[in-house]
mmJSON file of the N, C-alpha and C atoms, coordinates in Angstrom:
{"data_MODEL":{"atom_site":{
"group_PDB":["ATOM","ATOM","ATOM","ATOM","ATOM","ATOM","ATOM","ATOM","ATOM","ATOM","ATOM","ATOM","ATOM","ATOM","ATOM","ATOM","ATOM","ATOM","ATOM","ATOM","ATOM","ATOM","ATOM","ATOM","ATOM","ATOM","ATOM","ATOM","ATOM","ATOM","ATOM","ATOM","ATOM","ATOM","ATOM","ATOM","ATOM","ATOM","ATOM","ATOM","ATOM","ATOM","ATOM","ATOM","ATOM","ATOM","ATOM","ATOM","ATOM","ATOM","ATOM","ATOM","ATOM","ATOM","ATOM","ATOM","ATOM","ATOM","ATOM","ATOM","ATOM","ATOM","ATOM","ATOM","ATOM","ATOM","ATOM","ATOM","ATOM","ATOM","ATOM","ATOM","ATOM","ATOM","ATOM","ATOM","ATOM","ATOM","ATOM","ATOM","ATOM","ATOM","ATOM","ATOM","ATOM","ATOM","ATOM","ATOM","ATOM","ATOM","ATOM","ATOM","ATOM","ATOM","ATOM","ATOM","ATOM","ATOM","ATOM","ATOM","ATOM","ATOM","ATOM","ATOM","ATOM","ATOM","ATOM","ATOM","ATOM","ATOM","ATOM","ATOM","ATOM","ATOM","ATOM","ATOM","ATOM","ATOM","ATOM","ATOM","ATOM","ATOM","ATOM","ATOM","ATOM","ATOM","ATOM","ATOM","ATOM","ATOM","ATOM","ATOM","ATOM","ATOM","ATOM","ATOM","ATOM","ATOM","ATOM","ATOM","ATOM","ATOM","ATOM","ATOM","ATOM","ATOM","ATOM","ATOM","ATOM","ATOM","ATOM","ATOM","ATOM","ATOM","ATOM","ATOM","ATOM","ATOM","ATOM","ATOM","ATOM","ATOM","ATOM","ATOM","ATOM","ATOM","ATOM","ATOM","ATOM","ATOM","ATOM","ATOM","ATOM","ATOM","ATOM","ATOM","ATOM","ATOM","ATOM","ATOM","ATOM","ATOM","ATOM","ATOM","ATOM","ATOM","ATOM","ATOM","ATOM","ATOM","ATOM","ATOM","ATOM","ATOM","ATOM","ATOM","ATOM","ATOM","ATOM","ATOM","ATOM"],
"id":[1,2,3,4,5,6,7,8,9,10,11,12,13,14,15,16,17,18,19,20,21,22,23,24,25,26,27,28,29,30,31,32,33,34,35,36,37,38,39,40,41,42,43,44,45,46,47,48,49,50,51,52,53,54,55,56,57,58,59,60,61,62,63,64,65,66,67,68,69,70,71,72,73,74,75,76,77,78,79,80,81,82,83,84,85,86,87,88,89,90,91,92,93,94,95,96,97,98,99,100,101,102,103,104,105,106,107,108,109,110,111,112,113,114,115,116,117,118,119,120,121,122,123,124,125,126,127,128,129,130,131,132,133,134,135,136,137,138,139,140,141,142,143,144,145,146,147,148,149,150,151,152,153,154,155,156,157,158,159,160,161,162,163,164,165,166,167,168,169,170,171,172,173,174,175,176,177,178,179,180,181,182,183,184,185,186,187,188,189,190,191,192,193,194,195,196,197,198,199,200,201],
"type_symbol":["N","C","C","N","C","C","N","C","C","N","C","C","N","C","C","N","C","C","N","C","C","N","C","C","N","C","C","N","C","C","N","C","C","N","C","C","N","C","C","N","C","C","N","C","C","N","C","C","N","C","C","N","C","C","N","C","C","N","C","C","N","C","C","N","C","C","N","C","C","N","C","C","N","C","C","N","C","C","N","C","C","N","C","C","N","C","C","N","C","C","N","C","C","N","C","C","N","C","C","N","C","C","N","C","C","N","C","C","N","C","C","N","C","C","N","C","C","N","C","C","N","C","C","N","C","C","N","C","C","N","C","C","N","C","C","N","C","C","N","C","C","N","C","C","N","C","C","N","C","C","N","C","C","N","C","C","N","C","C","N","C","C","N","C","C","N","C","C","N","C","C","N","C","C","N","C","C","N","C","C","N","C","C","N","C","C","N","C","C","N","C","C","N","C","C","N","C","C","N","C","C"],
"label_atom_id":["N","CA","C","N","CA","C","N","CA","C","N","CA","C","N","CA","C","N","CA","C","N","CA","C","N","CA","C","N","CA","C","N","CA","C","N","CA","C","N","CA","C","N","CA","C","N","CA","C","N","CA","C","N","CA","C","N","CA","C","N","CA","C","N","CA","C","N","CA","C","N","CA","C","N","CA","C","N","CA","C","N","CA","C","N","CA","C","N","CA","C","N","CA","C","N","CA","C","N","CA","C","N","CA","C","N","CA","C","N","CA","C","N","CA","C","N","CA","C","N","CA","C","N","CA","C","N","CA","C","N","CA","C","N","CA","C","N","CA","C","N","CA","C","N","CA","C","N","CA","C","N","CA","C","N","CA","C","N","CA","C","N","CA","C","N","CA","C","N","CA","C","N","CA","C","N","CA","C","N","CA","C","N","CA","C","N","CA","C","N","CA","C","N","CA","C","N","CA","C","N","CA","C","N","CA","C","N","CA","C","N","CA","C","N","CA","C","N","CA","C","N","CA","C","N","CA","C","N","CA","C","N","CA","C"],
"label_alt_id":[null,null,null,null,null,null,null,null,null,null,null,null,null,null,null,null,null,null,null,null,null,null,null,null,null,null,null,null,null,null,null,null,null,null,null,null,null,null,null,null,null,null,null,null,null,null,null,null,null,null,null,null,null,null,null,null,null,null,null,null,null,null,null,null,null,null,null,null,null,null,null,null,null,null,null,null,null,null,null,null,null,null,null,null,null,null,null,null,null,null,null,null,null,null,null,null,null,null,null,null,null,null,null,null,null,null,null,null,null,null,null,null,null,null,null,null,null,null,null,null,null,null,null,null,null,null,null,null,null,null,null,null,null,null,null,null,null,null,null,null,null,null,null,null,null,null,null,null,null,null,null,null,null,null,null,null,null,null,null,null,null,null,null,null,null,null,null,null,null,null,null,null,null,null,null,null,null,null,null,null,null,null,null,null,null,null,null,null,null,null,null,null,null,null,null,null,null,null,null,null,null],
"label_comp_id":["UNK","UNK","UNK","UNK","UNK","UNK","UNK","UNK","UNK","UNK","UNK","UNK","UNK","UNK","UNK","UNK","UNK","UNK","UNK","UNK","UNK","UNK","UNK","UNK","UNK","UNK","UNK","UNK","UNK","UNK","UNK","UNK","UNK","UNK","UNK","UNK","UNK","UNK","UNK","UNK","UNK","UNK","UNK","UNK","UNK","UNK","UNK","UNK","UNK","UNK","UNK","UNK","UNK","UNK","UNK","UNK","UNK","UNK","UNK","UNK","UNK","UNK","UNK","UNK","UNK","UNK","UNK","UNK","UNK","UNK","UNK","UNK","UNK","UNK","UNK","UNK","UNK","UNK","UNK","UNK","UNK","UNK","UNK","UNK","UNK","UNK","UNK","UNK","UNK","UNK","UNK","UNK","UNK","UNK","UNK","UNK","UNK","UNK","UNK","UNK","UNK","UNK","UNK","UNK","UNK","UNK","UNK","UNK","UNK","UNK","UNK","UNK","UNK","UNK","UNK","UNK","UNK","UNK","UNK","UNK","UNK","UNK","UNK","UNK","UNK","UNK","UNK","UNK","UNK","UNK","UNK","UNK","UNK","UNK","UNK","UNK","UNK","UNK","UNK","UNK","UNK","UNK","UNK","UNK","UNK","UNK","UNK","UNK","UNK","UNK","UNK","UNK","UNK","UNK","UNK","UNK","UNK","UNK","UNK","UNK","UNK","UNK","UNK","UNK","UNK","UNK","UNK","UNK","UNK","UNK","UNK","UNK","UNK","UNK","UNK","UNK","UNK","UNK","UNK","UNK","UNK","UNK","UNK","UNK","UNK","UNK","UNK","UNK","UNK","UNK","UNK","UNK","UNK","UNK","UNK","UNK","UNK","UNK","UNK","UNK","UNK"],
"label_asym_id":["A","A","A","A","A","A","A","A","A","A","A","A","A","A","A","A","A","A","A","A","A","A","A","A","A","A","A","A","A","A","A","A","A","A","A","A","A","A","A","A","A","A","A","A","A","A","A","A","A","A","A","A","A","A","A","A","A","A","A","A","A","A","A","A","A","A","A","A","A","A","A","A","A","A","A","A","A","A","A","A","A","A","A","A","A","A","A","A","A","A","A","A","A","A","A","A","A","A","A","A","A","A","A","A","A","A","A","A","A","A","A","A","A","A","A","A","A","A","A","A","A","A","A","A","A","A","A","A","A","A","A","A","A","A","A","A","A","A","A","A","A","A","A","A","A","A","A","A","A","A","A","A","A","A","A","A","A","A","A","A","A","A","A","A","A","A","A","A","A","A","A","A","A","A","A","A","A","A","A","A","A","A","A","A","A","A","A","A","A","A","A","A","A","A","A","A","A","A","A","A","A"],
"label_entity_id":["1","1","1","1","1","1","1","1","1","1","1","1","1","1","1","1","1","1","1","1","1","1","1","1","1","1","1","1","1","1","1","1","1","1","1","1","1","1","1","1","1","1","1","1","1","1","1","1","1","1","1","1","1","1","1","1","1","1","1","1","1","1","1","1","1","1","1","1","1","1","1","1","1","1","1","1","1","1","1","1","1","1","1","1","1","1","1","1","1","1","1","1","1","1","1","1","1","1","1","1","1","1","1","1","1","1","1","1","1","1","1","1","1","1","1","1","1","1","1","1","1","1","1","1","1","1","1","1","1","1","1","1","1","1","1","1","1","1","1","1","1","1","1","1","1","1","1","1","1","1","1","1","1","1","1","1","1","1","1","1","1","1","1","1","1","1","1","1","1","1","1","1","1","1","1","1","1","1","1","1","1","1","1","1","1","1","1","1","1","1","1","1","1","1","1","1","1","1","1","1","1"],
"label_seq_id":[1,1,1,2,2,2,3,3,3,4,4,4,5,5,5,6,6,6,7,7,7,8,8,8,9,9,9,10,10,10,11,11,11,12,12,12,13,13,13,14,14,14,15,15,15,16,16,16,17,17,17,18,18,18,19,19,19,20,20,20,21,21,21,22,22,22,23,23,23,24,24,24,25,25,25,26,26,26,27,27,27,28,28,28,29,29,29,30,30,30,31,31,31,32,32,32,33,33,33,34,34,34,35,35,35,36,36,36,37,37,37,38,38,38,39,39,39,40,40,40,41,41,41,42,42,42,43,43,43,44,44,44,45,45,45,46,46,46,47,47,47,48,48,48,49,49,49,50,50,50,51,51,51,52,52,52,53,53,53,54,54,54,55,55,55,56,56,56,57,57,57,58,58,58,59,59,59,60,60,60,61,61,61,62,62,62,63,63,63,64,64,64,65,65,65,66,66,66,67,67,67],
"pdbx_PDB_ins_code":[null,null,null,null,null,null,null,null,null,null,null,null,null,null,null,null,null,null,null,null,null,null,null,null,null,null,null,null,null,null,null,null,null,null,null,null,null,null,null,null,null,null,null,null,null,null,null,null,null,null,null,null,null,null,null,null,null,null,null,null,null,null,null,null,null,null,null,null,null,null,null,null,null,null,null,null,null,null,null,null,null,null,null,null,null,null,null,null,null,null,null,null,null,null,null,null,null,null,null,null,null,null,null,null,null,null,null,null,null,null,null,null,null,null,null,null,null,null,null,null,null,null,null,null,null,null,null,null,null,null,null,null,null,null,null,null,null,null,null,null,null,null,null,null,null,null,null,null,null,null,null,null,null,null,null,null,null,null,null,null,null,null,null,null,null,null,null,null,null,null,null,null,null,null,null,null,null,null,null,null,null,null,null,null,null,null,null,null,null,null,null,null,null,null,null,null,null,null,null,null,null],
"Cartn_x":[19.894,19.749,20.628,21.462,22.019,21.091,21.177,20.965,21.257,21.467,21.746,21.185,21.962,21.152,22.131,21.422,22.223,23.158,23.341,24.922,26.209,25.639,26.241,26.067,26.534,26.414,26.245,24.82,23.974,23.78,24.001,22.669,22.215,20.948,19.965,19.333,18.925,18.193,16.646,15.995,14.509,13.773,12.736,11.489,10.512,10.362,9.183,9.295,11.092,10.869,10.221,9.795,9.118,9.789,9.536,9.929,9.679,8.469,8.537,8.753,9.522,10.133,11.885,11.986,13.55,13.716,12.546,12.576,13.074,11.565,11.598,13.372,13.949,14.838,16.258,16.226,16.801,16.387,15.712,14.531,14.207,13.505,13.3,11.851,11.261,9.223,9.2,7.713,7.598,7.918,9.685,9.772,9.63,9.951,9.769,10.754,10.474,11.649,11.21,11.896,11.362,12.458,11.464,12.269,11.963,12.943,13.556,13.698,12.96,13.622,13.621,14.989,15.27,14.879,14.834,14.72,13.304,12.598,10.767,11.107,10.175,9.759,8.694,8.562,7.312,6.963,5.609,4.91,4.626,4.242,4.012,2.785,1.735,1.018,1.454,2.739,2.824,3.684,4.576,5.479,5.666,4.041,4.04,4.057,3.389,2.999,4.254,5.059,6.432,7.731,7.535,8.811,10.029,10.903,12.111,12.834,13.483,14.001,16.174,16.263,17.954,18.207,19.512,19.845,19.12,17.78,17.08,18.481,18.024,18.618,17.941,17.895,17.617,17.955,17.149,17.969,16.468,17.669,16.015,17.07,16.205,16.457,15.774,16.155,15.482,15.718,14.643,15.01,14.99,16.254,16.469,16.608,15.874,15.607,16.529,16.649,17.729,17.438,18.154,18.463,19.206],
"Cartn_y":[111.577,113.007,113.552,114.477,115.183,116.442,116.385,117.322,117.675,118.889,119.317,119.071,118.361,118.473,118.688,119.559,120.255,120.637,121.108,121.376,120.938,119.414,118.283,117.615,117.819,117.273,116.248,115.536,114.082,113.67,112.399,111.518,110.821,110.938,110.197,109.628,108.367,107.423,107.044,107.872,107.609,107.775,106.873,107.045,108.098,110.088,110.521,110.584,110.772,111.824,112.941,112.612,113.806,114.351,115.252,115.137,114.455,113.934,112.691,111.229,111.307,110.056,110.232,111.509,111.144,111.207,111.864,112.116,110.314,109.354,108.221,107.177,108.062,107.339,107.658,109.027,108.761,108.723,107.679,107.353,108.448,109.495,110.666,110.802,110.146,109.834,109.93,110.546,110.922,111.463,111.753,112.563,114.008,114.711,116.552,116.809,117.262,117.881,119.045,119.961,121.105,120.989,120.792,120.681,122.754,122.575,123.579,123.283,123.693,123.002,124.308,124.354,125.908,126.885,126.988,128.369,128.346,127.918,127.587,126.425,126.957,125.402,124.826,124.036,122.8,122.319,122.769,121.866,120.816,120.05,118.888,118.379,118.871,118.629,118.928,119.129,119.391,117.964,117.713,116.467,115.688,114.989,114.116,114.417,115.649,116.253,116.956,117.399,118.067,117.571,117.727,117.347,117.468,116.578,117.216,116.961,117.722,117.972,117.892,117.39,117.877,119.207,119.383,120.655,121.578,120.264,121.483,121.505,122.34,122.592,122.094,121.389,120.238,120.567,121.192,121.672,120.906,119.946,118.986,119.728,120.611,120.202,119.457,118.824,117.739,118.68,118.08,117.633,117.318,117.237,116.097,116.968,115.862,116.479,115.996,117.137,116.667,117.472,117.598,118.611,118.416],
"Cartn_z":[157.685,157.721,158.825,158.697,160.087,160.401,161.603,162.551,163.467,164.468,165.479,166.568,167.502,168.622,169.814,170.924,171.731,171.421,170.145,170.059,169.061,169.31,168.785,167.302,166.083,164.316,164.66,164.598,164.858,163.372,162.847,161.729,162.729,161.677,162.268,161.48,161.555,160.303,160.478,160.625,160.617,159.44,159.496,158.551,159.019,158.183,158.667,160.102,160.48,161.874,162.458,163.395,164.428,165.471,166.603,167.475,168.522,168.621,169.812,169.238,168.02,167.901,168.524,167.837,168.111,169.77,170.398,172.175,172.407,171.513,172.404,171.724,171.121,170.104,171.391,171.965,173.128,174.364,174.887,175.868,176.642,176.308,176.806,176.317,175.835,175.51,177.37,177.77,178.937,179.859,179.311,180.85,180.289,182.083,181.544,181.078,179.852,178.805,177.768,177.729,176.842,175.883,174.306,173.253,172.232,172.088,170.568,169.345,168.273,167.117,166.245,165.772,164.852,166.165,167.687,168.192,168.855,168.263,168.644,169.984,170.858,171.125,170.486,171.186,170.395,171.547,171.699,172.559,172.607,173.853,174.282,173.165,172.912,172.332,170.846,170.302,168.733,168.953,169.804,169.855,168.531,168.459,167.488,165.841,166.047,164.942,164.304,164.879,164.631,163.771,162.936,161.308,162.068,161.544,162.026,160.257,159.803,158.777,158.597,157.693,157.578,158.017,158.364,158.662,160.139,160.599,161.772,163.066,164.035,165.436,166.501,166.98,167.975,169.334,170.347,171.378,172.962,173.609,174.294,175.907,176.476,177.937,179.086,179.838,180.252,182.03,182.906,183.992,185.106,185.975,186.732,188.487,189.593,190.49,191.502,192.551,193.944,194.779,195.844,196.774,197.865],
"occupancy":[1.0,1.0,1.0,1.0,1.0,1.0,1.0,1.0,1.0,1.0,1.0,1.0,1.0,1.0,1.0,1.0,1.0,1.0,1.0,1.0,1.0,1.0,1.0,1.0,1.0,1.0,1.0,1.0,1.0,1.0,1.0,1.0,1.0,1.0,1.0,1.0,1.0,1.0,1.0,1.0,1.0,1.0,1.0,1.0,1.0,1.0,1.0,1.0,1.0,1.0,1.0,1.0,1.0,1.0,1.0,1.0,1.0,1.0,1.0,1.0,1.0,1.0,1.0,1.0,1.0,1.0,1.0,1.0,1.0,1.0,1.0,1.0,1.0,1.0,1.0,1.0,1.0,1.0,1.0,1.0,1.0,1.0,1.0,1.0,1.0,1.0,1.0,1.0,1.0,1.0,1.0,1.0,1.0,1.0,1.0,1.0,1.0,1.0,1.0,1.0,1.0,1.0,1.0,1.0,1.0,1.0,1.0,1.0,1.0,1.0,1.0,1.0,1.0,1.0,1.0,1.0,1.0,1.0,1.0,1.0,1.0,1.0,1.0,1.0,1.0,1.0,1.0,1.0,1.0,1.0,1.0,1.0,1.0,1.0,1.0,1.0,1.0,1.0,1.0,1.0,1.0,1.0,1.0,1.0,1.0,1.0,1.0,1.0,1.0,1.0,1.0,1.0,1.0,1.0,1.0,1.0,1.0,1.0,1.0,1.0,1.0,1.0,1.0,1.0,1.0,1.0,1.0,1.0,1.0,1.0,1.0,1.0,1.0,1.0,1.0,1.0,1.0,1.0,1.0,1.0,1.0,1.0,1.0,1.0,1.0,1.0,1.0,1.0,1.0,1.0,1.0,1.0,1.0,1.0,1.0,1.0,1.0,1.0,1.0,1.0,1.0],
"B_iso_or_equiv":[0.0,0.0,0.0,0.0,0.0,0.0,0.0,0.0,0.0,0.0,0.0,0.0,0.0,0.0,0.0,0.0,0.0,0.0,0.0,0.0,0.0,0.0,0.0,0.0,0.0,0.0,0.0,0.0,0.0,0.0,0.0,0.0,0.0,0.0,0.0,0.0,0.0,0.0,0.0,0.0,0.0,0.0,0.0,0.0,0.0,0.0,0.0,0.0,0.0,0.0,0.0,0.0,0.0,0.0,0.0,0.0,0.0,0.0,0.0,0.0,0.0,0.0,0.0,0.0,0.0,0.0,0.0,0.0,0.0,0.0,0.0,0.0,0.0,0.0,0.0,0.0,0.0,0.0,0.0,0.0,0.0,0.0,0.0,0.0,0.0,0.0,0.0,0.0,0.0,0.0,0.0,0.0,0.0,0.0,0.0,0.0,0.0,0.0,0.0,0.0,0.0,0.0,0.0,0.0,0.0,0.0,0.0,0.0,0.0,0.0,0.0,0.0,0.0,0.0,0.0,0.0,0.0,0.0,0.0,0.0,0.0,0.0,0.0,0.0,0.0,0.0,0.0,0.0,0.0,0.0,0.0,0.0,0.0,0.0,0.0,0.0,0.0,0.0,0.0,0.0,0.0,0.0,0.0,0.0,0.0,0.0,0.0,0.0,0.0,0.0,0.0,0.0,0.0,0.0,0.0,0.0,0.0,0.0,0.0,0.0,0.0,0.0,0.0,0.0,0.0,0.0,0.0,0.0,0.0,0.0,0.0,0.0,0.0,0.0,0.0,0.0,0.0,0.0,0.0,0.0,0.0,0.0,0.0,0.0,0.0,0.0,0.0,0.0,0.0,0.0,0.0,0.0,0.0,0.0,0.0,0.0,0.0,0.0,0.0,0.0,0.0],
"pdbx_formal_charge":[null,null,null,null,null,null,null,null,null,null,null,null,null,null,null,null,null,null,null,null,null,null,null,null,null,null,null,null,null,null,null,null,null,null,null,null,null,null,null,null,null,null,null,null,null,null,null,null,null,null,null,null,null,null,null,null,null,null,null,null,null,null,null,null,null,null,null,null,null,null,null,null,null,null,null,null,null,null,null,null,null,null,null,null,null,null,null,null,null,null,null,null,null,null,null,null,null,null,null,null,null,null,null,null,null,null,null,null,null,null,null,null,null,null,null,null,null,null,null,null,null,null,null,null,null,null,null,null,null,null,null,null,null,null,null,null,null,null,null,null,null,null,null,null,null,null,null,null,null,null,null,null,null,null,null,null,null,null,null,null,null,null,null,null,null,null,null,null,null,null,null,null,null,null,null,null,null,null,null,null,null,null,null,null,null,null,null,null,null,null,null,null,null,null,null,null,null,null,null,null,null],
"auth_seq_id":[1,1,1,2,2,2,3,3,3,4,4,4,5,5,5,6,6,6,7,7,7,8,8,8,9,9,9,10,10,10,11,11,11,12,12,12,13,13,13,14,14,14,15,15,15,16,16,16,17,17,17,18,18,18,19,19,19,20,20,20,21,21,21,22,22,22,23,23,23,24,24,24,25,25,25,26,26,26,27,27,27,28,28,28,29,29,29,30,30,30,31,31,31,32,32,32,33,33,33,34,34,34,35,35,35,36,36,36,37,37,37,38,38,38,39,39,39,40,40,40,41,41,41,42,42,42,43,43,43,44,44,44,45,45,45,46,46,46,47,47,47,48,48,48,49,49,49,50,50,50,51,51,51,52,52,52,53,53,53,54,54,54,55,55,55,56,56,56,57,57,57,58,58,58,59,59,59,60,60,60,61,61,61,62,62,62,63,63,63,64,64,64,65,65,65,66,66,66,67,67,67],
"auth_comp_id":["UNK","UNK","UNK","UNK","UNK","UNK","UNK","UNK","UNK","UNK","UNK","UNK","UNK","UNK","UNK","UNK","UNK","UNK","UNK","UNK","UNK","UNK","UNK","UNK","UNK","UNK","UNK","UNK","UNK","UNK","UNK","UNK","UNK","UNK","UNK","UNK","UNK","UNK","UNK","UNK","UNK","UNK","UNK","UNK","UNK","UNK","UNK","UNK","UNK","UNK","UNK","UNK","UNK","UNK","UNK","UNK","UNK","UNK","UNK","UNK","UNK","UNK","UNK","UNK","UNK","UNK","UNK","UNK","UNK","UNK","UNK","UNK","UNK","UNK","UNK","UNK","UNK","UNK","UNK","UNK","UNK","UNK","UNK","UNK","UNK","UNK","UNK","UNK","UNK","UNK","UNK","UNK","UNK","UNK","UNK","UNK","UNK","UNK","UNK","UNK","UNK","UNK","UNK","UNK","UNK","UNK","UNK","UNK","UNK","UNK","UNK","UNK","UNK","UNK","UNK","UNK","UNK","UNK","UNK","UNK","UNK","UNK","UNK","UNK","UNK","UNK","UNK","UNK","UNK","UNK","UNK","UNK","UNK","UNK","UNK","UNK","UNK","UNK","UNK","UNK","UNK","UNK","UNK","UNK","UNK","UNK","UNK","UNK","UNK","UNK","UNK","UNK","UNK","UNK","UNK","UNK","UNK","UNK","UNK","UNK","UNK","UNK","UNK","UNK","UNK","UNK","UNK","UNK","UNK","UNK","UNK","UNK","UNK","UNK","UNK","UNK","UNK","UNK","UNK","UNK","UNK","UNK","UNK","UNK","UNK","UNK","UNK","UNK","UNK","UNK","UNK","UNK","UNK","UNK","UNK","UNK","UNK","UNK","UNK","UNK","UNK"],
"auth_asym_id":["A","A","A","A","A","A","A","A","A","A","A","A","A","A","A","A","A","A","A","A","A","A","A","A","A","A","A","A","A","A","A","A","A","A","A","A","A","A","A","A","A","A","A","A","A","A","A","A","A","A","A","A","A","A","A","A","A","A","A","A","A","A","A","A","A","A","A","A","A","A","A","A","A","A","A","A","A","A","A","A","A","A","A","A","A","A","A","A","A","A","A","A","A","A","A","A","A","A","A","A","A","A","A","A","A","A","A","A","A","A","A","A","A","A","A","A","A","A","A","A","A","A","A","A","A","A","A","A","A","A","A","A","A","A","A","A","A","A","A","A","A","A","A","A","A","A","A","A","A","A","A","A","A","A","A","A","A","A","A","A","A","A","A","A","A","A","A","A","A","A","A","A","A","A","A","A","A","A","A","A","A","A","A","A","A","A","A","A","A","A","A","A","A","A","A","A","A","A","A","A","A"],
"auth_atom_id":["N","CA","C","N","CA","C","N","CA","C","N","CA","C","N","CA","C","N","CA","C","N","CA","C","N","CA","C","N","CA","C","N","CA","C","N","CA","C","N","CA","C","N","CA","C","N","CA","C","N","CA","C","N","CA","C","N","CA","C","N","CA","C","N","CA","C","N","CA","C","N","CA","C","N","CA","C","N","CA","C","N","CA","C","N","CA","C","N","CA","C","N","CA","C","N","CA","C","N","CA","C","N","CA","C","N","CA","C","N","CA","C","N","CA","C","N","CA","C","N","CA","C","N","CA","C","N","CA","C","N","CA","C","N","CA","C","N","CA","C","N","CA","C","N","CA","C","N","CA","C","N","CA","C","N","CA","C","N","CA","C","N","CA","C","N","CA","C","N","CA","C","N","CA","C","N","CA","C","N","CA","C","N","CA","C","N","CA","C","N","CA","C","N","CA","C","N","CA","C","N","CA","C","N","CA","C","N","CA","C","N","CA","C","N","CA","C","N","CA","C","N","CA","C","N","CA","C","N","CA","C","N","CA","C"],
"pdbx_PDB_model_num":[1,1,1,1,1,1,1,1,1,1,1,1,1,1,1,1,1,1,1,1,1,1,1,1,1,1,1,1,1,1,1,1,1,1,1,1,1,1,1,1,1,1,1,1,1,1,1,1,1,1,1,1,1,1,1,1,1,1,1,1,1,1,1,1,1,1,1,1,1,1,1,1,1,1,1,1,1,1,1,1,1,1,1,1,1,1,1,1,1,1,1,1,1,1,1,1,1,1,1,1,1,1,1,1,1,1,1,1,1,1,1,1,1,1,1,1,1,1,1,1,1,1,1,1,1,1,1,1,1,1,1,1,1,1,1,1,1,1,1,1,1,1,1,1,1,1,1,1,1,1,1,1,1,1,1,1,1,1,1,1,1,1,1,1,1,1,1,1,1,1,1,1,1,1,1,1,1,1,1,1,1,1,1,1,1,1,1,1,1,1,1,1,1,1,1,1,1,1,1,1,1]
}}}
């Protein structure tokens, strides 16, 4: 299936993708990250529950601490 993510024309070959599969598909399961899909976010608690379909928009910001 392709999809968008950040930006970027992705396939992706999953069985009955979600969004906290494809999180843990780029090792990003657990950390703080706010996902988008089509414009929505999706909460932490929809994660699992969340379709990801051909054609969606995939937008994960993650992040990372310093100072």
């Amino acid at each position: 299936m392709n999809v968008i993510i950040n930006g970027k024309q992705e396939t992706i070959h999953l069985d009955s993708p979600t969004v906290a599969i494809l999180l843990s598909t780029y090792a990003l399961d657990g950390k703080a990250v706010i996902v988008e899909r089509n414009g929505e976010t999706v909460s932490k608690t929809e994660l699992d529950t969340t379709p990801i379909a051909n054609g969606d928009r995939i937008e994960i910001v993650h992040f990372v601490g310093g100072g």
